[in-house]
VOTIMAR-785824 format. One record per residue (C-alpha): residue number from 1; x, y, z; residue in three letters. Coordinates in Angstrom, 2 decimals. Each point is the difference from the previous one (the first is absolute). Example, Ala and Ser with C-alpha at 12.3 -4.5 7.8 and 13.67 -1.06 7.14 Angstrom:
VOTIMAR-785824
(1 (12.30 -4.50 7.80) ala)
(2 (1.37 3.44 -0.66) ser)
END
This chain:
VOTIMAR-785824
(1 (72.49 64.65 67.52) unk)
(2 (-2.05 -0.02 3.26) unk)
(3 (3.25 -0.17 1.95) unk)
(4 (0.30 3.96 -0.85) unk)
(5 (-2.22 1.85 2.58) unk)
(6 (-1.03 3.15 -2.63) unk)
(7 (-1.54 -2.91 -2.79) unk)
(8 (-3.42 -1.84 0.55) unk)
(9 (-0.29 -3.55 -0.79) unk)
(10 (-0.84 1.15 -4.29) unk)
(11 (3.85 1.62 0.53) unk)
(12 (-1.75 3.43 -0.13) unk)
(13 (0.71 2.78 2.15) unk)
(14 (-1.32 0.80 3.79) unk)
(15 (0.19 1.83 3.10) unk)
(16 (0.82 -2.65 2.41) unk)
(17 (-1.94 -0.23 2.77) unk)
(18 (1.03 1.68 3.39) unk)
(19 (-3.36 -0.44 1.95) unk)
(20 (1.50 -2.61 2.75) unk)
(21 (3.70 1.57 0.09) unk)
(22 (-0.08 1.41 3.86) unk)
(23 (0.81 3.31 0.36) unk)
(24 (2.96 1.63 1.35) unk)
(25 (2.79 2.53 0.05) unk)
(26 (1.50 0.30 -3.13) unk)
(27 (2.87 2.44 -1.45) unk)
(28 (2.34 0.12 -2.67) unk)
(29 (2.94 2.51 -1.25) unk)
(30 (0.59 -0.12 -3.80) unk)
(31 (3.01 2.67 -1.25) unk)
(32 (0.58 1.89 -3.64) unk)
(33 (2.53 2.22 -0.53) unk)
(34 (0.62 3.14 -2.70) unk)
(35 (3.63 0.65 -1.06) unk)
(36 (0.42 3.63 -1.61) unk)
(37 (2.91 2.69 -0.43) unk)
(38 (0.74 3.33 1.82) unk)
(39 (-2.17 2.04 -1.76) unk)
(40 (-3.19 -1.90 0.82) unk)
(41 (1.04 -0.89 3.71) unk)
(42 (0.54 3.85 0.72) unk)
(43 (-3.36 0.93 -1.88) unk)
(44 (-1.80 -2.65 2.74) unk)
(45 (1.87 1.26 3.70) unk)
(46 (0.04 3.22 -1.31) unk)
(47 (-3.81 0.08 -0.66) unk)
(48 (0.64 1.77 -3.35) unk)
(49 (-2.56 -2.53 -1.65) unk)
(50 (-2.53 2.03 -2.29) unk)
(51 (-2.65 -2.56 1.06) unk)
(52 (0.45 -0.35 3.46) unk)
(53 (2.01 -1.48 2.88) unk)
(54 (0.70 -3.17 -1.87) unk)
(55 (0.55 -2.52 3.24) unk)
(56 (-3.55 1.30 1.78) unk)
(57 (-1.96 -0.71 -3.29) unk)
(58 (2.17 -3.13 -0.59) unk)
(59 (-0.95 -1.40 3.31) unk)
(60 (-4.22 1.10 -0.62) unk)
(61 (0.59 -2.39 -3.21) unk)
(62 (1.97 -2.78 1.70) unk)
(63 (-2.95 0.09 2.54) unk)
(64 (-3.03 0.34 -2.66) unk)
(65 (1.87 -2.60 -2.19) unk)
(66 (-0.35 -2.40 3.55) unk)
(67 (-3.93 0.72 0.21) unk)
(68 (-0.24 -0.92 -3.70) unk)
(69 (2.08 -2.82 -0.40) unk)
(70 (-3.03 -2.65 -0.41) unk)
(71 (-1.21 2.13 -2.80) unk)
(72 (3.32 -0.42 -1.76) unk)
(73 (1.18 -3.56 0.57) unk)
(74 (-3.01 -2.29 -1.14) unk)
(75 (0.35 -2.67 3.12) unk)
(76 (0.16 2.26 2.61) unk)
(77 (-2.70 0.39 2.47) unk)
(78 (-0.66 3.30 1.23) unk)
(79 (0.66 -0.02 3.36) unk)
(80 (-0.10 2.65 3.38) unk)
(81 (2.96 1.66 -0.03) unk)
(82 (1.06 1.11 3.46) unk)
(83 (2.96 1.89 -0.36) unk)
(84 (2.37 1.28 -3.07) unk)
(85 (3.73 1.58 0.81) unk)
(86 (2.10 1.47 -2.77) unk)
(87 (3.77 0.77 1.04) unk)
(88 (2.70 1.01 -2.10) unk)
(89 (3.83 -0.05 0.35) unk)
(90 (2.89 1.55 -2.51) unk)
(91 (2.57 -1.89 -1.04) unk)
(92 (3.05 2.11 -1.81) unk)
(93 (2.16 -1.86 -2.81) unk)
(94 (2.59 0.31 -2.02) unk)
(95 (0.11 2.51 -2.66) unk)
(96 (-2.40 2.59 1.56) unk)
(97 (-2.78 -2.53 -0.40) unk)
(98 (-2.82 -0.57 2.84) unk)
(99 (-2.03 -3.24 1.02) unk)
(100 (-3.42 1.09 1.77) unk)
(101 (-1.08 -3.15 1.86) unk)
(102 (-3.59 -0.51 0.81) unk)
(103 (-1.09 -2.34 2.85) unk)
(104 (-4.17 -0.72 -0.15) unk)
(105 (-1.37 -1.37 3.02) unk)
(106 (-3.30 -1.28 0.14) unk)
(107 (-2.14 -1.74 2.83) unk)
(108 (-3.84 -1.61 0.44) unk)
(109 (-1.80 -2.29 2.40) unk)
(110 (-1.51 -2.54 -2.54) unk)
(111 (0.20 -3.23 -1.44) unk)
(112 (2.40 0.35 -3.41) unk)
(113 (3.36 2.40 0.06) unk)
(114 (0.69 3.17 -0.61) unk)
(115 (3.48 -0.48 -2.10) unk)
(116 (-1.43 1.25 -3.47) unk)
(117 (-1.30 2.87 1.71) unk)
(118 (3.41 0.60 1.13) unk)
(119 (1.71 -0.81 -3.75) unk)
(120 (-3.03 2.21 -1.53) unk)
(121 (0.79 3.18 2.77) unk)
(122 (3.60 -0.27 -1.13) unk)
(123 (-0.43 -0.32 -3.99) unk)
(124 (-2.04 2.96 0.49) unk)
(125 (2.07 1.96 1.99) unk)
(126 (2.86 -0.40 -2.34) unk)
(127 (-2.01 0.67 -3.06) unk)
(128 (-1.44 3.50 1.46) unk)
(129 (3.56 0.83 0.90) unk)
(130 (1.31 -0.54 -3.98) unk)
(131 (-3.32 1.65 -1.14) unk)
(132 (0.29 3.11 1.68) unk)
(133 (4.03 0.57 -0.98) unk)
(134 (-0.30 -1.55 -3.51) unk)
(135 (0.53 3.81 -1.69) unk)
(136 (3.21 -0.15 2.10) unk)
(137 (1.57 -3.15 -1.32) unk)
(138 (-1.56 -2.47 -1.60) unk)
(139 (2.29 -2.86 0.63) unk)
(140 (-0.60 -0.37 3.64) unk)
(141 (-0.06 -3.84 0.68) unk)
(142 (-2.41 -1.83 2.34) unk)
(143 (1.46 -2.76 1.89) unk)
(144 (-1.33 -3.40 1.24) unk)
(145 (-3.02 -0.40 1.82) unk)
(146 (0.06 -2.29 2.74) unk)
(147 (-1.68 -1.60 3.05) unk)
(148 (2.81 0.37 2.83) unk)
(149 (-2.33 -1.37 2.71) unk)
(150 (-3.40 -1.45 1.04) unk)
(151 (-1.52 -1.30 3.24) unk)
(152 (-3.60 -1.57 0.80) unk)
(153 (-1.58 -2.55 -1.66) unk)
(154 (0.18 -3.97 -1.01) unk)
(155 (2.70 0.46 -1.75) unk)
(156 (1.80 1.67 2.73) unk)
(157 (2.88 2.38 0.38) unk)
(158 (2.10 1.12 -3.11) unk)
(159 (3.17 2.40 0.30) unk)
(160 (2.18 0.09 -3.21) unk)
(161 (3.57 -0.55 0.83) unk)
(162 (2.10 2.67 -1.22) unk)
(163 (2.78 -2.80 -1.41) unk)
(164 (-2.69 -1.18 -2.19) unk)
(165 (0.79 2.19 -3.29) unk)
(166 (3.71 -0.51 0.16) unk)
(167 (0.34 -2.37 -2.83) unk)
(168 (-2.19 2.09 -1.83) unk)
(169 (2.02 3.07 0.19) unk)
(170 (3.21 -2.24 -0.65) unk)
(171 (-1.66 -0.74 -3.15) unk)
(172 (-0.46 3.34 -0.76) unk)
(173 (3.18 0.84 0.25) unk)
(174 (1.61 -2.62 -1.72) unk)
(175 (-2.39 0.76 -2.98) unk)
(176 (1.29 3.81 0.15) unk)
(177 (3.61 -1.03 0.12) unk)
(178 (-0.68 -1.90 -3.22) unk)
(179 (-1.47 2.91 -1.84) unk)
(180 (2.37 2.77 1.31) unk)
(181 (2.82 -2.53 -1.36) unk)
(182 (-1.80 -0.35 -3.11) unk)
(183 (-0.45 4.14 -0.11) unk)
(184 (3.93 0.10 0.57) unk)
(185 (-0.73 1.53 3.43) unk)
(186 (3.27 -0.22 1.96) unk)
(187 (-0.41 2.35 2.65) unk)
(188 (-3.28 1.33 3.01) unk)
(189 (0.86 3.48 -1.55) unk)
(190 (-0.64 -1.42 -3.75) unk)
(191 (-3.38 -1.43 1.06) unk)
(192 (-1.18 2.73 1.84) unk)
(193 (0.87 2.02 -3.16) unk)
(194 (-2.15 -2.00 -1.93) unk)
(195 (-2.93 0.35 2.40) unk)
(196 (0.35 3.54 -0.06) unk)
(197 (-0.08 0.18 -3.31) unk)
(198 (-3.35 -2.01 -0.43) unk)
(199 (-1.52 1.94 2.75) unk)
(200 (1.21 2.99 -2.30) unk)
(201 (-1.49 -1.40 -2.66) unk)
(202 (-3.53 -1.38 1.28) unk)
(203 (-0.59 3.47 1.87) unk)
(204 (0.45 1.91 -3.06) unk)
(205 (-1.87 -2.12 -1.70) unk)
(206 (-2.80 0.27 2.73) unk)
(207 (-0.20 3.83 -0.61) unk)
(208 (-0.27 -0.31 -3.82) unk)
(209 (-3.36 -2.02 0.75) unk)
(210 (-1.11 2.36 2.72) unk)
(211 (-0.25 3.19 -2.59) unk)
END
């Protein structure tokens, strides 16, 4: 059990100890994403949002959730934060559906890394942006969280490569070819009818909870 760095030598938890890690320039991106339909996208470029400009109170939470992330996530030590940058890029999809991508860059000068800062900025980002257009539609999705990149460090330099996921999504999609045979889907205009008609369903059921 001692060979795990967060257990003490009675296999109970710990901080581990940073105190003769040297210092130096550390950074790290981490990325989230928040897929949503037509109705919610418009409501957030259009600034029609009853409680505010959604990505400029999205970004104040990605960049709180940074400064708190030791007091979330047990292990962490809290560390000087030297810089937090929140960026945002649409992504338009099929079936007048929207992917809101959220990059979280974080950097320091210490002695441990700054990549759950980054992961924390991001989760929090995403989660302001499905708080704050819930009463629009409720079945918004939040995508994967992910480090894309770090640098500084013993551990040295990380950068995700973009192949990585491919057998992943292959296994996605085999798994949805099984169940849109098994749903006697034949045709991309039967399944799109079918998603339709679930968004259909879970909005209206969305409204009966709201009154």
């Amino acid at each position: 059990m001692t060979d795990f760095t967060h257990f003490n030598e009675q296999a109970r938890a710990k901080m581990v100890d940073i105190t003769d890690k040297k210092e130096s320039s550390r950074k790290a991106i981490a990325h989230s994403s928040v897929q949503m339909n037509q109705d919610v996208y418009e409501n957030i470029v259009e600034q029609k949002n009853k409680k505010g400009d959604v990505l400029a109170v999205a970004q104040v939470a990605g960049i709180m959730g940074a400064k708190q992330t030791s007091s979330l996530i047990p292990m962490c030590h809290p560390i000087p934060i030297s810089g937090v940058d929140l960026s945002f890029e649409w992504l338009s999809l099929e079936n007048n559906m929207y992917e809101l991508d959220i990059a979280a860059e974080v950097k320091t000068i210490g002695n441990t890394g700054v990549e759950m800062e980054a992961l924390t900025a991001a989760s929090a980002t995403a989660l302001t942006v499905y708080d704050m257009c819930k009463a629009i539609d409720k079945a918004m999705i939040i995508g994967q969280t992910y480090l894309q990149e770090k640098s500084g460090g013993k551990s040295g330099d990380f950068k995700r490569d973009e192949g990585a996921g491919s057998s992943s999504l292959q296994q996605v999609q085999d798994s949805f070819d099984g169940e849109a045979e098994r749903l006697g889907l034949e045709t991309e205009e039967d399944v799109v009818d079918l998603v339709k008609e679930i968004r259909r369903e879970m909005h209206e059921e969305g409204k009966k909870r709201d009154k």
